[in-house]
PyMOL Python script that loads the backbone (N, CA, C, O; Angstrom):
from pymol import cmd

cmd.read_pdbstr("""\
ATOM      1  N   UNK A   1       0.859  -1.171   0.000  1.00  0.00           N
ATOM      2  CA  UNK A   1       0.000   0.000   0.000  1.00  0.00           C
ATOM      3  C   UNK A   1       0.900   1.226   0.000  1.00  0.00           C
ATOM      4  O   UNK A   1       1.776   1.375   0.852  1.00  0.00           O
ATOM      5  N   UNK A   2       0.711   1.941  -0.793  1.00  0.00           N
ATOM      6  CA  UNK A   2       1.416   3.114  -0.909  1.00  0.00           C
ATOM      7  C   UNK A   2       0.942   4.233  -0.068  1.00  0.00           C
ATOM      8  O   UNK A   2      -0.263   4.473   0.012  1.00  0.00           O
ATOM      9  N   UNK A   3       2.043   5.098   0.716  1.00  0.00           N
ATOM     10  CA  UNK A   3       1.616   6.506   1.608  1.00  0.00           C
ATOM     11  C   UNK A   3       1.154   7.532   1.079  1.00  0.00           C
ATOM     12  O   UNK A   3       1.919   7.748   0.139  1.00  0.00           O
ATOM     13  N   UNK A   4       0.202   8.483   1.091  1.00  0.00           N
ATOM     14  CA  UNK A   4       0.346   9.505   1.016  1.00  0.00           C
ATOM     15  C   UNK A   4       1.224  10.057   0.035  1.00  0.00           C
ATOM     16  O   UNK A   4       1.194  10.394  -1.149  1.00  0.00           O
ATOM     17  N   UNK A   5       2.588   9.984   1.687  1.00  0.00           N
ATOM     18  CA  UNK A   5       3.664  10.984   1.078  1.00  0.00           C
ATOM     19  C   UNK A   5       4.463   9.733   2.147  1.00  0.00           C
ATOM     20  O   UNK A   5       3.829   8.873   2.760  1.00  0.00           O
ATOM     21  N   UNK A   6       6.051   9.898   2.180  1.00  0.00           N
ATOM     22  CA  UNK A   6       6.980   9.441   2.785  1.00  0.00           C
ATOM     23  C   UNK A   6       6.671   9.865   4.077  1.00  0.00           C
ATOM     24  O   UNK A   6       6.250  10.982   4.377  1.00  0.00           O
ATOM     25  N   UNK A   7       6.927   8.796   4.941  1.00  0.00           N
ATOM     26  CA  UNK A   7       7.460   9.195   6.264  1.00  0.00           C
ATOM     27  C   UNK A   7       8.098   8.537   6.641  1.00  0.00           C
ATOM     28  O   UNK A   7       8.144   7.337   6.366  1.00  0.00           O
ATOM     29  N   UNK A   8       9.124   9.428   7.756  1.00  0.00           N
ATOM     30  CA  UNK A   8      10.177   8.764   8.756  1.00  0.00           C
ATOM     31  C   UNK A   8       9.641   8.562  10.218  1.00  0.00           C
ATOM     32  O   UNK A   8       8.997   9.287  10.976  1.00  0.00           O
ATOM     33  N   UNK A   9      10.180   7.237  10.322  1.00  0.00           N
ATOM     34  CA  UNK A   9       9.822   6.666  11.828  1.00  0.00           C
ATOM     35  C   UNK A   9      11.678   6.247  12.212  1.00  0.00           C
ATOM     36  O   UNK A   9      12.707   6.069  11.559  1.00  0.00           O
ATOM     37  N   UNK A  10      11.198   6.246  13.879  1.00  0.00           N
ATOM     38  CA  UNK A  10      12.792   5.831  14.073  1.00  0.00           C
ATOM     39  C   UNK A  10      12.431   4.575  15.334  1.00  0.00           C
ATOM     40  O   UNK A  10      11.721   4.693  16.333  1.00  0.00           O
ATOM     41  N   UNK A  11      13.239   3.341  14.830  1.00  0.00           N
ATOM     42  CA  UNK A  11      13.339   2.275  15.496  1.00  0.00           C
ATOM     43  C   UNK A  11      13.645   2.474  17.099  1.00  0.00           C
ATOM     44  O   UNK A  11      14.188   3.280  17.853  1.00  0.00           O
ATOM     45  N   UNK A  12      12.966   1.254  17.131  1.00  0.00           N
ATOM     46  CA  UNK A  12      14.129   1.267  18.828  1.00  0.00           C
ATOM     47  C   UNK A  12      15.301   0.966  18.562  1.00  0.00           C
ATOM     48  O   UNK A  12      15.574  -0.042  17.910  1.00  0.00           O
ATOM     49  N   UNK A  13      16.298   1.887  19.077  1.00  0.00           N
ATOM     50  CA  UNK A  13      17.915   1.718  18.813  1.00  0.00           C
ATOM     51  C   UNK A  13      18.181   2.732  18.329  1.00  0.00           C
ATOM     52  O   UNK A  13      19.372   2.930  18.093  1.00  0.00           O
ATOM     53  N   UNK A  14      17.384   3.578  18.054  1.00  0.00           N
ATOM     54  CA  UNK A  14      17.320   4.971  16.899  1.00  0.00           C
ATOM     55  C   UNK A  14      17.481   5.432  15.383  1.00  0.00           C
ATOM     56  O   UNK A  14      17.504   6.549  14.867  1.00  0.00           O
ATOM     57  N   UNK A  15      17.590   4.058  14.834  1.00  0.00           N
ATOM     58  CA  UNK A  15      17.933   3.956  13.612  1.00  0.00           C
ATOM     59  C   UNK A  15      16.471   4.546  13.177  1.00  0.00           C
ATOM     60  O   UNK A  15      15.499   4.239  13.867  1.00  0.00           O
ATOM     61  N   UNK A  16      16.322   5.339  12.108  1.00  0.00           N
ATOM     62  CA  UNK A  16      16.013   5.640  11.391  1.00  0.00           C
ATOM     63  C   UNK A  16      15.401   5.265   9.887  1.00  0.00           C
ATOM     64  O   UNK A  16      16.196   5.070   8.968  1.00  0.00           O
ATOM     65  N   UNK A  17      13.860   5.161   9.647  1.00  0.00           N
ATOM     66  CA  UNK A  17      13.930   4.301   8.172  1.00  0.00           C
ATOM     67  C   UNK A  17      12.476   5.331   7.571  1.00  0.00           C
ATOM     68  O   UNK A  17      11.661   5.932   8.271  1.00  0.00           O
ATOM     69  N   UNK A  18      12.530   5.267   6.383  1.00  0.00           N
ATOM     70  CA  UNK A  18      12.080   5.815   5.679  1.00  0.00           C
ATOM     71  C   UNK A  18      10.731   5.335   5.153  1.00  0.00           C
ATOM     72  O   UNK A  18      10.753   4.142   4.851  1.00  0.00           O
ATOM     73  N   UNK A  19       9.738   5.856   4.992  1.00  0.00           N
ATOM     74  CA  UNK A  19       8.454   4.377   4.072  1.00  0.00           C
ATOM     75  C   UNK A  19       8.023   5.375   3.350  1.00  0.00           C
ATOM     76  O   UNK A  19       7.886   6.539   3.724  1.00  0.00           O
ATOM     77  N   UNK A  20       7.763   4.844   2.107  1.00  0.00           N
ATOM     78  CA  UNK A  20       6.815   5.140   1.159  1.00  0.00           C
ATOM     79  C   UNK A  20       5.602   4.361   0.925  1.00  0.00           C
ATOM     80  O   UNK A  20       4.581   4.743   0.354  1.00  0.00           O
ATOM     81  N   UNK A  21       5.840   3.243   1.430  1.00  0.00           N
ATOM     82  CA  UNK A  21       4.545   2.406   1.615  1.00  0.00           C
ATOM     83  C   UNK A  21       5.227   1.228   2.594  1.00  0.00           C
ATOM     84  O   UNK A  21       6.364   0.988   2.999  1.00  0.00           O
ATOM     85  N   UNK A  22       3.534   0.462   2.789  1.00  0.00           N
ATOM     86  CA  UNK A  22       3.603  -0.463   3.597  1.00  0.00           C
ATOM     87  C   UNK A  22       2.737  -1.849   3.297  1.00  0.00           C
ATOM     88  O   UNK A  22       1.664  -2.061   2.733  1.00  0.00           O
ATOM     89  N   UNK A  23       3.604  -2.585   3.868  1.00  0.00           N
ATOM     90  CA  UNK A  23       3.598  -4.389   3.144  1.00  0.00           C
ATOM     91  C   UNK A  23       2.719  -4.614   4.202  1.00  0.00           C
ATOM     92  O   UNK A  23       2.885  -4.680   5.420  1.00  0.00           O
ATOM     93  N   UNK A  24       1.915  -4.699   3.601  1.00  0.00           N
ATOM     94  CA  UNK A  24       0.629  -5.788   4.188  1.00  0.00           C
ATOM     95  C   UNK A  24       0.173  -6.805   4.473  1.00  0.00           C
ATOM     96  O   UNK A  24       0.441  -7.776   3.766  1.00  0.00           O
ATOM     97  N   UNK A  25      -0.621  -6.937   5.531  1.00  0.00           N
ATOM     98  CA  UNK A  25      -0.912  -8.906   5.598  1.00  0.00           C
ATOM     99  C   UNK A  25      -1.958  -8.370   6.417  1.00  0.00           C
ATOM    100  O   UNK A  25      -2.028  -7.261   6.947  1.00  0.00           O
ATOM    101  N   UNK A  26      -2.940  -9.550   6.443  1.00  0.00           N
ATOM    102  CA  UNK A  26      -4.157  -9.158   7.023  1.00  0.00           C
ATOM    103  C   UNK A  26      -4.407 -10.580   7.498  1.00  0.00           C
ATOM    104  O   UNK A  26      -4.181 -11.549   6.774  1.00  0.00           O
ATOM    105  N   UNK A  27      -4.963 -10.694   8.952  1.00  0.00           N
ATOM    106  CA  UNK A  27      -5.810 -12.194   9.905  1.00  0.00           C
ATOM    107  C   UNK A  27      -7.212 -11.795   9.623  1.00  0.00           C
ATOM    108  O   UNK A  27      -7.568 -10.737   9.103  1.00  0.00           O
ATOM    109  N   UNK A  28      -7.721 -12.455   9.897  1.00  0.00           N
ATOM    110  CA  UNK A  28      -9.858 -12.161   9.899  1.00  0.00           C
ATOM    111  C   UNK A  28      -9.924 -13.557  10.124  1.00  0.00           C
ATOM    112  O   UNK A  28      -9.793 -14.632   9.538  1.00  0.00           O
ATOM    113  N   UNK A  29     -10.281 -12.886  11.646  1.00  0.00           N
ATOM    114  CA  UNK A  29     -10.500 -14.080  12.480  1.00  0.00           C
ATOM    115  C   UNK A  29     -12.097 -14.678  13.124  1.00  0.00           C
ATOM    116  O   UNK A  29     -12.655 -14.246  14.133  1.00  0.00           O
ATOM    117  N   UNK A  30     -12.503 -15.567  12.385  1.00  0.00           N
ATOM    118  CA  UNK A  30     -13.833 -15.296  12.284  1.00  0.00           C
ATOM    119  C   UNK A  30     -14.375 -15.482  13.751  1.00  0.00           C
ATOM    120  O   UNK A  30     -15.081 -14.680  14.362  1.00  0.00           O
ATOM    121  N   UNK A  31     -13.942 -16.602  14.161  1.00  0.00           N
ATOM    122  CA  UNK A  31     -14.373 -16.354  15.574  1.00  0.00           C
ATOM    123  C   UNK A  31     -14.169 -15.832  16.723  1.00  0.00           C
ATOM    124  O   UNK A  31     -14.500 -16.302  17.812  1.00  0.00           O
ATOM    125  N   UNK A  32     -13.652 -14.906  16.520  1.00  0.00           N
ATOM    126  CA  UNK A  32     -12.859 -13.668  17.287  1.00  0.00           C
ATOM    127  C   UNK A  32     -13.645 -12.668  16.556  1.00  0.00           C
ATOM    128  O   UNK A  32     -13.407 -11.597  17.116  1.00  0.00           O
ATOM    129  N   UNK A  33     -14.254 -12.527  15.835  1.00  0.00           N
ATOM    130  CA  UNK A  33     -14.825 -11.629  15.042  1.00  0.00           C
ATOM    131  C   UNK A  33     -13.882 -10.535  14.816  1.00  0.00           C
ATOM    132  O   UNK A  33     -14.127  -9.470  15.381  1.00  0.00           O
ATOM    133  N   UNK A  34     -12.903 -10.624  14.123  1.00  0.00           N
ATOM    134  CA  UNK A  34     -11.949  -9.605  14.014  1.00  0.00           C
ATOM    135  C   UNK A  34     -11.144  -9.827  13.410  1.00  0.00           C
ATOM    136  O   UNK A  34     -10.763 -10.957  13.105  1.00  0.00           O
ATOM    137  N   UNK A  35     -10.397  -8.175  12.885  1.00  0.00           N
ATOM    138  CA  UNK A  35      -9.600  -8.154  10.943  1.00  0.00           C
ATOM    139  C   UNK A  35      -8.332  -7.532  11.830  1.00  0.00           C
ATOM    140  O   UNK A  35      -8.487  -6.720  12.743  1.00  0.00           O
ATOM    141  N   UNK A  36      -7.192  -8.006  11.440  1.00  0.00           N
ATOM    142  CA  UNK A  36      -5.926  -7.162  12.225  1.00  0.00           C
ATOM    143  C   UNK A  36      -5.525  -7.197  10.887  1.00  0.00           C
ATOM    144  O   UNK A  36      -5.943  -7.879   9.951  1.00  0.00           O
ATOM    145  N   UNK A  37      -4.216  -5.936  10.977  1.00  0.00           N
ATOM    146  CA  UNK A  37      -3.548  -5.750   9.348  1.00  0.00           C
ATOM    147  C   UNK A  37      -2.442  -5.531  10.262  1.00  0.00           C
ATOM    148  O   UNK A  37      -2.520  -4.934  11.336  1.00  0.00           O
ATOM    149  N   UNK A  38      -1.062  -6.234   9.585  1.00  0.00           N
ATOM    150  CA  UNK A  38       0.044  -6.266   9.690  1.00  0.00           C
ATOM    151  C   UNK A  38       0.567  -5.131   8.530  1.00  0.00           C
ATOM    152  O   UNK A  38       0.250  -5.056   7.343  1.00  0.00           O
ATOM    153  N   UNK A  39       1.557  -4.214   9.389  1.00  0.00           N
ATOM    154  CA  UNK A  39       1.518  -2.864   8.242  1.00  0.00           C
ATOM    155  C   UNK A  39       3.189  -2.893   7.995  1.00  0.00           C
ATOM    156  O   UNK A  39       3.791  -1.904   7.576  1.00  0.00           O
ATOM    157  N   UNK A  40       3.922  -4.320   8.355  1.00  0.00           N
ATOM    158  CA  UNK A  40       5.421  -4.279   8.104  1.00  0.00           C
ATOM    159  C   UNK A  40       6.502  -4.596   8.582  1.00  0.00           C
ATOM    160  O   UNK A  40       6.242  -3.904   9.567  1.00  0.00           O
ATOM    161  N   UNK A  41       7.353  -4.941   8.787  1.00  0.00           N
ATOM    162  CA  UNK A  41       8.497  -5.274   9.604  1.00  0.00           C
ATOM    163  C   UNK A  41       8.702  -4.484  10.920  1.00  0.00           C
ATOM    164  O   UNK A  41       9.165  -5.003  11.935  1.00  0.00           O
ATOM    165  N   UNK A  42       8.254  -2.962  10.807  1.00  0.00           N
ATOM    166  CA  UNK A  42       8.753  -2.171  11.947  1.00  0.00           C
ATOM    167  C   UNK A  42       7.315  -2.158  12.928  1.00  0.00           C
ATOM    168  O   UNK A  42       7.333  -2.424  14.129  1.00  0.00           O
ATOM    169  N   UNK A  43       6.282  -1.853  12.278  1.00  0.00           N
ATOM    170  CA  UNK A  43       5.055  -1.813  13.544  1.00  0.00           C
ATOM    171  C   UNK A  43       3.978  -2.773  13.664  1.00  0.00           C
ATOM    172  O   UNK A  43       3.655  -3.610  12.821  1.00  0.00           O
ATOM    173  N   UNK A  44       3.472  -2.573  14.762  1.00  0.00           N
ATOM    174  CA  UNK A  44       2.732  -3.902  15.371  1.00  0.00           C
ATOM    175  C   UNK A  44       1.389  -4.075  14.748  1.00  0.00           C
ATOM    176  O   UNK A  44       1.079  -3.132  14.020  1.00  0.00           O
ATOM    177  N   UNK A  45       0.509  -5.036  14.844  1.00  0.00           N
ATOM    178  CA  UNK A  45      -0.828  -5.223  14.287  1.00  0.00           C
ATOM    179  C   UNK A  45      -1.745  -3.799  14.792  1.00  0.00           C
ATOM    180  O   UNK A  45      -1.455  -3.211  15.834  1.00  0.00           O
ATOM    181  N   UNK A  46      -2.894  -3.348  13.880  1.00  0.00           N
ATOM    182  CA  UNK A  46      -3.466  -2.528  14.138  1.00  0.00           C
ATOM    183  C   UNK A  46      -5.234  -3.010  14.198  1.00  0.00           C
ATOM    184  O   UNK A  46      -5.237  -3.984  13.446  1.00  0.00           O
ATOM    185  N   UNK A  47      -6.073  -2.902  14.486  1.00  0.00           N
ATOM    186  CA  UNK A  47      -7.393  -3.637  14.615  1.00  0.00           C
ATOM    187  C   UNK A  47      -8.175  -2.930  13.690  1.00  0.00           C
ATOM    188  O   UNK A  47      -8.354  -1.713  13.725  1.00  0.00           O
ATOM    189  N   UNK A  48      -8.775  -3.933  12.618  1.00  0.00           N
ATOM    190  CA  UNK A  48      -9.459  -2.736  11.575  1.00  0.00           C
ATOM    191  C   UNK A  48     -10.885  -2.730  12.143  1.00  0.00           C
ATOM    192  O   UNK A  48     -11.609  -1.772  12.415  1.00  0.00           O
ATOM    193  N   UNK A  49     -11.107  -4.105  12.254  1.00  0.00           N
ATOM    194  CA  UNK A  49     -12.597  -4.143  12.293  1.00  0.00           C
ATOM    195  C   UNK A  49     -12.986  -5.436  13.336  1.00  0.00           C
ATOM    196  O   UNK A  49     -12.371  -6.501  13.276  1.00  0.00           O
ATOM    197  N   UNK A  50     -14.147  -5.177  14.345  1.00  0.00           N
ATOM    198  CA  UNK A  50     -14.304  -5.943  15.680  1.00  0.00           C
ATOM    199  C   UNK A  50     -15.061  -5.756  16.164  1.00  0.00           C
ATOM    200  O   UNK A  50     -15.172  -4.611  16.603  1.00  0.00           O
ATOM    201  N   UNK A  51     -16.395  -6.994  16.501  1.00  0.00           N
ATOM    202  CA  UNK A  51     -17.400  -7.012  17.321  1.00  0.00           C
ATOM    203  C   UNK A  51     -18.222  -6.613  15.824  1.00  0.00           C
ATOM    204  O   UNK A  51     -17.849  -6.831  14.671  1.00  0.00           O
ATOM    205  N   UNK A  52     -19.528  -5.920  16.343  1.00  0.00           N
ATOM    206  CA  UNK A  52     -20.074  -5.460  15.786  1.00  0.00           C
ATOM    207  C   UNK A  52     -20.111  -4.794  13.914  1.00  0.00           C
ATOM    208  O   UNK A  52     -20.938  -4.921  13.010  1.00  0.00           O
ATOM    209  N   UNK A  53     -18.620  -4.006  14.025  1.00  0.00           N
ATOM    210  CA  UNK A  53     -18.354  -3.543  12.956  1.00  0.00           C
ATOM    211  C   UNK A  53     -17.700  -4.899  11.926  1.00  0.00           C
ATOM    212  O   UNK A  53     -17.907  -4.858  10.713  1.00  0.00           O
ATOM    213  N   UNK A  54     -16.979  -5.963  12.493  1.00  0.00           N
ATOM    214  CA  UNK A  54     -16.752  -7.004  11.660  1.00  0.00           C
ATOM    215  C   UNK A  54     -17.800  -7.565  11.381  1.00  0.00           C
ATOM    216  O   UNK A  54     -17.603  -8.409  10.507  1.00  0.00           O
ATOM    217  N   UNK A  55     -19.503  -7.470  11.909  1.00  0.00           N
ATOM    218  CA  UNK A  55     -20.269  -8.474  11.128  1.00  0.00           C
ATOM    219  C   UNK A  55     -20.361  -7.187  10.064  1.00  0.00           C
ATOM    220  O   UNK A  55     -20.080  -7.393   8.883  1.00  0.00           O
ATOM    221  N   UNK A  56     -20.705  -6.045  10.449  1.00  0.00           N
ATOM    222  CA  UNK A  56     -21.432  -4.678   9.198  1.00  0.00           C
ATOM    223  C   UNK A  56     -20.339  -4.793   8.503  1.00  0.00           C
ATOM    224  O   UNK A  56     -20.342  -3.709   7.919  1.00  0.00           O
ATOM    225  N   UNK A  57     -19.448  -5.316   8.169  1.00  0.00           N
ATOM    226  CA  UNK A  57     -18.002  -5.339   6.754  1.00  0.00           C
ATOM    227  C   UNK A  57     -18.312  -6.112   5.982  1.00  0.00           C
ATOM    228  O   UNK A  57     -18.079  -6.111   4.773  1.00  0.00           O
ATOM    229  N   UNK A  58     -19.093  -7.147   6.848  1.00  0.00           N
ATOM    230  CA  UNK A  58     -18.562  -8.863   5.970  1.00  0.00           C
ATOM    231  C   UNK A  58     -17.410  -9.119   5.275  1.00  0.00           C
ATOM    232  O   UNK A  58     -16.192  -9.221   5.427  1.00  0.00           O
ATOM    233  N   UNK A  59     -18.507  -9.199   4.231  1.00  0.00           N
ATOM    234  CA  UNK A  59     -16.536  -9.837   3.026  1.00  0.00           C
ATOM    235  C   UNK A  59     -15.995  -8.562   2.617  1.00  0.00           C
ATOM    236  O   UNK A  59     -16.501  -7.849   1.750  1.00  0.00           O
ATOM    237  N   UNK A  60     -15.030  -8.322   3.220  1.00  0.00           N
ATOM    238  CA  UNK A  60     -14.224  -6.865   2.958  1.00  0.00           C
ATOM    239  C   UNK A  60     -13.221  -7.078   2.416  1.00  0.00           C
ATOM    240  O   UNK A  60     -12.566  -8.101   2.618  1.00  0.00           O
ATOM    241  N   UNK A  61     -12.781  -5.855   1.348  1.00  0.00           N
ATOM    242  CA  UNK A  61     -12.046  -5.884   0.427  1.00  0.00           C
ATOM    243  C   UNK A  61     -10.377  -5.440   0.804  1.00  0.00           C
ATOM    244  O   UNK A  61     -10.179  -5.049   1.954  1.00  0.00           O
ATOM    245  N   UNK A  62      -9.066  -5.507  -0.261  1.00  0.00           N
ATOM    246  CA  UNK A  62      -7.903  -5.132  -0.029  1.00  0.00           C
ATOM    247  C   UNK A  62      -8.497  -3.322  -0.095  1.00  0.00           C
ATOM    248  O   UNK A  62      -8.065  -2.578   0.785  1.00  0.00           O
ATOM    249  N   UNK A  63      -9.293  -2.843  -0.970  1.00  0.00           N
ATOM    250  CA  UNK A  63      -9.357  -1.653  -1.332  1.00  0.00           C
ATOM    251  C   UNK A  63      -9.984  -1.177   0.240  1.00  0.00           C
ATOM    252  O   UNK A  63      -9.250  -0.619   1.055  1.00  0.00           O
ATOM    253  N   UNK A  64     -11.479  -1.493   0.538  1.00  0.00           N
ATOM    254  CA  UNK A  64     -11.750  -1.148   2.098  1.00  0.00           C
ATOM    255  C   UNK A  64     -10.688  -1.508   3.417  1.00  0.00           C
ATOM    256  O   UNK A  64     -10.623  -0.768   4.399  1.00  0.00           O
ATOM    257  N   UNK A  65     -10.014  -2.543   3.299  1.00  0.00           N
ATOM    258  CA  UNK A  65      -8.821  -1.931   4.441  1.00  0.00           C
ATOM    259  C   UNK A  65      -7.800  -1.378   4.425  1.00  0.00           C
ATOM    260  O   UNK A  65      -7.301  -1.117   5.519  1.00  0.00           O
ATOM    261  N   UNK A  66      -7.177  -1.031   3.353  1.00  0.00           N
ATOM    262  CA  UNK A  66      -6.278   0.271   2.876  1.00  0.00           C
ATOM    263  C   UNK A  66      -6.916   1.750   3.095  1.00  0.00           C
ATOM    264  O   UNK A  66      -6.311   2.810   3.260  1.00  0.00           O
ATOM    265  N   UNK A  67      -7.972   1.571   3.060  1.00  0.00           N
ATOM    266  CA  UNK A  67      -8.696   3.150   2.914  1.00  0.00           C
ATOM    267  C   UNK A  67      -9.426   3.043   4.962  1.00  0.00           C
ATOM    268  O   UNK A  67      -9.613   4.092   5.578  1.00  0.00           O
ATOM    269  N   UNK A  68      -9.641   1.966   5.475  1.00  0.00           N
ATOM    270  CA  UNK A  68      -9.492   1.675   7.141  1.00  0.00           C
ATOM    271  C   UNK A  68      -8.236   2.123   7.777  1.00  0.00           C
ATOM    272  O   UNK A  68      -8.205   2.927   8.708  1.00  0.00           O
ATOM    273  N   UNK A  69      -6.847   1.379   7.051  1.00  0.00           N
ATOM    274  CA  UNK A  69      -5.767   2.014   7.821  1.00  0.00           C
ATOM    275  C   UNK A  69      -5.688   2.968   7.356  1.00  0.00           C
ATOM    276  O   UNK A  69      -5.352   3.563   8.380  1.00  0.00           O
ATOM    277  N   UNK A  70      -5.712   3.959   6.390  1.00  0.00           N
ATOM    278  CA  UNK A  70      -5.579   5.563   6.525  1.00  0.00           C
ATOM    279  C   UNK A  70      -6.508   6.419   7.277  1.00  0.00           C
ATOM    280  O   UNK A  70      -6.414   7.623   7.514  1.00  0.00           O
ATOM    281  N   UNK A  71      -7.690   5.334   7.707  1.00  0.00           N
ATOM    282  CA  UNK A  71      -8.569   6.333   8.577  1.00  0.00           C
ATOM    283  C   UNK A  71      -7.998   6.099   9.804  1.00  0.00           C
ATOM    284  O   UNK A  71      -7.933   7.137  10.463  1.00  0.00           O
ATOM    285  N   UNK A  72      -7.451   4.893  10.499  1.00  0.00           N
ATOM    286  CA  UNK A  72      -6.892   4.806  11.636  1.00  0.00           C
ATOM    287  C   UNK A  72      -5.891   5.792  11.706  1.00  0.00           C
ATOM    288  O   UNK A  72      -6.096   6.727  12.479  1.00  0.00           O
ATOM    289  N   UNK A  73      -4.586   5.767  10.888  1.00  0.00           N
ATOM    290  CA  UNK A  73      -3.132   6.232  11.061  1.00  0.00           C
ATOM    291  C   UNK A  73      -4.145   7.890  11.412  1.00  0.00           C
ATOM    292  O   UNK A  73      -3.876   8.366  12.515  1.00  0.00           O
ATOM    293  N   UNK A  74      -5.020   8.560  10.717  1.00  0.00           N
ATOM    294  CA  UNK A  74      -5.389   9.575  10.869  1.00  0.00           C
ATOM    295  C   UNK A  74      -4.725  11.159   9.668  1.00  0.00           C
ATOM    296  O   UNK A  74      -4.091  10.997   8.625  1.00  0.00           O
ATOM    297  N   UNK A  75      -5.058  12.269  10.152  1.00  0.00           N
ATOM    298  CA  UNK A  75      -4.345  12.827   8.785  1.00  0.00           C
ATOM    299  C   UNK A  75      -2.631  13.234   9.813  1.00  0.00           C
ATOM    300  O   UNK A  75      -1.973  14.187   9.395  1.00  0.00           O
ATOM    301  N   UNK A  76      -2.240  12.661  10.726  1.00  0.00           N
ATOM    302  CA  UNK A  76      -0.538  12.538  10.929  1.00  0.00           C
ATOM    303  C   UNK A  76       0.523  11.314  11.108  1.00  0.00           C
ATOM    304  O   UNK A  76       1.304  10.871  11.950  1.00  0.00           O
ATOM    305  N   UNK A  77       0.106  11.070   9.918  1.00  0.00           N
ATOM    306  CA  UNK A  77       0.510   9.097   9.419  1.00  0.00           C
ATOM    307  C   UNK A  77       2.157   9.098  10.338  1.00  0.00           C
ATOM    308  O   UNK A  77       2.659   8.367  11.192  1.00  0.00           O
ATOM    309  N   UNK A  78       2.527  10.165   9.707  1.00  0.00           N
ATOM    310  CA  UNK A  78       4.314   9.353  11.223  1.00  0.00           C
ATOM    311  C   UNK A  78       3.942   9.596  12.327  1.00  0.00           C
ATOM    312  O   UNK A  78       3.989   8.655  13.120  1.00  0.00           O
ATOM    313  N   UNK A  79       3.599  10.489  12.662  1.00  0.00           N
ATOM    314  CA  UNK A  79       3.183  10.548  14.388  1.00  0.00           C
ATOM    315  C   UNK A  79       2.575   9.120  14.919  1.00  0.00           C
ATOM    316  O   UNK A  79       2.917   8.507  15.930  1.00  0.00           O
ATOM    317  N   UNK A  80       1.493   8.731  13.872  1.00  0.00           N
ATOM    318  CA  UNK A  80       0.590   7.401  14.020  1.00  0.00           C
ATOM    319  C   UNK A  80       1.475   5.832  14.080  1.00  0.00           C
ATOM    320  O   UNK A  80       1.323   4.856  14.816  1.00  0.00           O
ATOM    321  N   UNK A  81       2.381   6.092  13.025  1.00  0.00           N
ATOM    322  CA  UNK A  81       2.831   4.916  13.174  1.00  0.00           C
ATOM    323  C   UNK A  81       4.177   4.703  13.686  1.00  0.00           C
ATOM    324  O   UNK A  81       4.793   3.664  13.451  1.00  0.00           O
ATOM    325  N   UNK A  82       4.813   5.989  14.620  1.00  0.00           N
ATOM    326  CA  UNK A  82       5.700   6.078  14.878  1.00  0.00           C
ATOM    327  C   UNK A  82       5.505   5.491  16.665  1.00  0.00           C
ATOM    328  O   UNK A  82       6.314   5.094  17.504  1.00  0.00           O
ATOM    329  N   UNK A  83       4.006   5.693  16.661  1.00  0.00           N
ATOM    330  CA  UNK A  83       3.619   5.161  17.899  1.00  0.00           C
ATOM    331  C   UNK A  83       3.243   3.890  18.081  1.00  0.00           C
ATOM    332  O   UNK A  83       3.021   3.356  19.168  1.00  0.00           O
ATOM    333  N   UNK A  84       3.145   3.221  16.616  1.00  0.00           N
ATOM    334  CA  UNK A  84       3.089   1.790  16.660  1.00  0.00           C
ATOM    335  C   UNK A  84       4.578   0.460  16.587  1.00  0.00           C
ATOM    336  O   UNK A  84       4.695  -0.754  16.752  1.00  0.00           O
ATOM    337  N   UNK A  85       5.530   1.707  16.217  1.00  0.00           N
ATOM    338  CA  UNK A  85       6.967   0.889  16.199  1.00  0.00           C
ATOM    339  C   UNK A  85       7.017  -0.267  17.381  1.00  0.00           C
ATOM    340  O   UNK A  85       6.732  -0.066  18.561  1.00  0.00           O
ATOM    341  N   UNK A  86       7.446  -1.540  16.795  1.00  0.00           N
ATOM    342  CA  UNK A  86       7.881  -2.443  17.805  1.00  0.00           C
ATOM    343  C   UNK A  86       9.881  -2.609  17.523  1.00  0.00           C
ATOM    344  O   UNK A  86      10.558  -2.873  18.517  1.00  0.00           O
ATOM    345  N   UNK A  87      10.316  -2.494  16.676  1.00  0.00           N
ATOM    346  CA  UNK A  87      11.413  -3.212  16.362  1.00  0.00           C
ATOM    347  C   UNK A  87      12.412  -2.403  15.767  1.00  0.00           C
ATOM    348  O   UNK A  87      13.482  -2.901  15.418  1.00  0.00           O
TER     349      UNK A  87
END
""", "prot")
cmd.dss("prot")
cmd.show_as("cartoon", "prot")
cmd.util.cbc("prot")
cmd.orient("prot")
């Protein structure tokens, strides 16, 4: 999935890395009722959709959770995912 625009996040250790986009993977877990998206090597799972809102999705698309994580990250995508860094 491609950003916006670039942003910089900085690891634990302080290294520094750059994204223009982010590699995706997605769980949908049916009996958990819930969609997590893996957004990459550096940050942790984010919850797209759960409880309630995973039955109103149903079969949801790559296009509807790309356009979910930009509503999560919000309109300050490094701030957002600079707070999700694990690694």
């Amino acid at each position: 999935m491609n950003l916006p625009s670039p942003v910089t996040i900085e690891r634990i250790g302080g290294e520094q890395v750059t994204l223009d986009s982010l590699m995706l993977s997605f769980r949908d877990v049916n009996f958990r009722r819930i969609v997590l998206a893996h957004l990459g090597p550096h940050c942790r799972d984010i919850t797209l959709w759960e409880g309630e809102d995973y039955d109103a999705i149903g079969n949801w698309t790559q296009e509807q959770a790309e356009a979910r994580i930009l509503e999560l990250l919000g309109p300050d995508i490094e701030t957002s995912l600079q707070a999700l860094v694990v690694n």
